[in-house]
N, C-alpha and C positions, 0 to 999 in steps of 0.2 A: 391166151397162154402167156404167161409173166416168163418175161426174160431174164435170164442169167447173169449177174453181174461179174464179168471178167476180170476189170480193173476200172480203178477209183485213183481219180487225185484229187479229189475232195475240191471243197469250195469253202477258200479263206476267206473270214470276214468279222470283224471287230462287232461285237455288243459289250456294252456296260465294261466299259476299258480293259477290255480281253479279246485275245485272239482266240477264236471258233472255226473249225471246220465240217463241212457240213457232208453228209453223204448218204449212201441207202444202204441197207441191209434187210436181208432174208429173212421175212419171219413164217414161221410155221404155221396155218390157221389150225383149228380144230378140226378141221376137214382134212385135213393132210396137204392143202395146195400151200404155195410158196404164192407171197403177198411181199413187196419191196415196201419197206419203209423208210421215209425220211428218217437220219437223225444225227446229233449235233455232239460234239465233243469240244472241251476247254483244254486247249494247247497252252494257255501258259496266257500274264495279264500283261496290259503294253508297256506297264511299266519296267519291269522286268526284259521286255523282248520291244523298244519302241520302234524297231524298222522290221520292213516285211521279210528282209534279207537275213534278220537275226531268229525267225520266226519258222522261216522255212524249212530248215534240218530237221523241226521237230513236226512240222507237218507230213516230210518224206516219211520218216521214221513210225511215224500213226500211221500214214496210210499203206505204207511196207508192209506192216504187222498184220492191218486189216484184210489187204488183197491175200494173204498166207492165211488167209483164216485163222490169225491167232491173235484176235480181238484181246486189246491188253488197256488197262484204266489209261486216262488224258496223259501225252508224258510231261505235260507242265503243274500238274497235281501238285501241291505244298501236303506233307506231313499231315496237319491237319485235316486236310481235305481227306485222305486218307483213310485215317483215322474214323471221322465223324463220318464217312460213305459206307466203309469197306471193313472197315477192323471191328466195331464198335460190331455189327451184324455177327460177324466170324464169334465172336463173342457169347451170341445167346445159345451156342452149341457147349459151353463149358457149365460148372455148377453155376446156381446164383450167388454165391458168396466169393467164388472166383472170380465172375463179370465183374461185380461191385466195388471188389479191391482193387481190381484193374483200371476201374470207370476212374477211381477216387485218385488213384496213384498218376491218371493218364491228364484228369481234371487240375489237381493241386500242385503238380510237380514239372509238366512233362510240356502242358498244350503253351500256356504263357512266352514259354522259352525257348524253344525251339517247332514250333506246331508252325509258322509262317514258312520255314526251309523247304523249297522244292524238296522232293525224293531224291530227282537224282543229282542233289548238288549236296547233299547230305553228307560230311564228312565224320571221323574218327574225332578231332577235336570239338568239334561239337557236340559230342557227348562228352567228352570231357570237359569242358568247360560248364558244361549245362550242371554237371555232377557238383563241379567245384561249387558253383554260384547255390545249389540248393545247400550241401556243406558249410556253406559261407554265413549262409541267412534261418536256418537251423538247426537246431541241437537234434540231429539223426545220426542213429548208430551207425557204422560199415556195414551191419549189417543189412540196415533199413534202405541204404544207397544199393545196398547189392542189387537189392529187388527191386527198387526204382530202376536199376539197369535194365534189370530180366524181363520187365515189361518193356522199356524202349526195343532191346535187340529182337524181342515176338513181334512187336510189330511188324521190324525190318525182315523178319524172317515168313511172316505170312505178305509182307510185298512182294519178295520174291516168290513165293507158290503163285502166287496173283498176277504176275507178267508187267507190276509197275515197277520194280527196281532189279538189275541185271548183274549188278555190282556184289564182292563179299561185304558181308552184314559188316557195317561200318560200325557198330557199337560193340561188337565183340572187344576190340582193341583198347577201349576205354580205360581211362585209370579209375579207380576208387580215391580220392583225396586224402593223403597217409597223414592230415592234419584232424580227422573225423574220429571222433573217439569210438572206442569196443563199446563190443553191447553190452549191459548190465548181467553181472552174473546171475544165474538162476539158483532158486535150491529148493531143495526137497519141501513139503508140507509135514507137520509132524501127524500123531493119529490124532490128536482132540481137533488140527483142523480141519482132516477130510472127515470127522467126523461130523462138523458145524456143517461141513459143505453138503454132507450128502442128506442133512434135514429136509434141507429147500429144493432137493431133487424130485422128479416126477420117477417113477420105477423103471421103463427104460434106461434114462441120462443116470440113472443113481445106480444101476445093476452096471453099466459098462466105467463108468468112476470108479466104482469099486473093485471091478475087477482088473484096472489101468492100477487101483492105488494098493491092493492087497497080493495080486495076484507074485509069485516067484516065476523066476528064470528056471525049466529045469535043468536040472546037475549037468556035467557031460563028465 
């Protein structure tokens, strides 16, 4: 008969210059009996935490969560790690054209520059500075920064549903760089060019154009 795990203080120990603790958890078989498993968590790398003494708080704090049964990601996780574990997955549940924007926004703009910051050392200015330096080194609208935002602060906002970050979403506060120019004005299409457009349409995409480009407001 497998025993019951009451409490855990886990078992700290350095691989590949990181601290790891190690401990068992309950897994369920297909039979319905409980089976203890080894398994191993990354609390944070030595560089960042190089005495055991600096190391420990976050090992209480894992194994706290764990004996409460409220199993929560490493709390030495960097952004990145995150990200490319947890977020990226959370993901295939949205459209594909929403993953993709996200993927590209999280890829070209997001991972480079701040994807190294622990979670929970993760500040308010570092979204604003992250925003400035893209601003700085690109010609993006306010607009096109907004959205680079609103994917940073989803992230932080699916860390918290997730149990790795406890803190308020630190990118809420962020500035937009009021040196970032407006977005290009739009305008209307005349009729000879939704007419050019809806040549090269298939009869679905050409019947909802049409009805996007012809269609009235009714009266009130």
């Amino acid at each position: 008969m497998t025993k019951t795990v009451r409490y855990q203080e886990g078992h700290l120990y350095v691989h590949q210059n990181a601290w790891y603790v190690r401990y068992r958890e309950r897994v369920r078989k297909q039979d319905g009996s409980i089976k203890l498993k080894q398994r191993a968590a990354r609390l944070g790398s030595v560089t960042d935490y190089p005495f055991e003494s600096q190391i420990k708080p976050l090992l209480a704090e894992y194994m706290c969560s764990l004996n409460a049964g409220n199993f929560t990601p490493e709390p030495g996780m960097t952004l990145g790690d995150f990200v490319e574990r947890i977020y990226l997955s959370y993901l295939n549940e949205k459209r594909a054209s929403t993953k993709k924007g996200y993927e590209e926004i999280w890829t070209n703009h997001i991972s480079d520059r701040v994807g190294q910051i622990q979670l929970r050392k993760f500040r308010t200015v570092n979204a604003s500075r992250m925003l400035k330096a893209i601003a700085d080194e690109n010609d993006l609208s306010k607009t096109t920064l907004q959205h680079i935002k609103g994917v940073l602060s989803g992230i932080f906002t699916h860390a918290r549903n997730e149990g790795a970050f406890d803190d308020a979403n630190p990118v809420q506060g962020a500035r937009i760089p009021t040196n970032a120019r407006e977005p290009d004005e739009t305008y209307a299409y005349n009729l000879a060019q939704i007419c050019r457009i809806l040549e090269f349409l298939p009869v679905l995409p050409k019947a909802i154009i049409a009805t996007a480009a012809f269609g009235r407001a009714p009266a009130r």
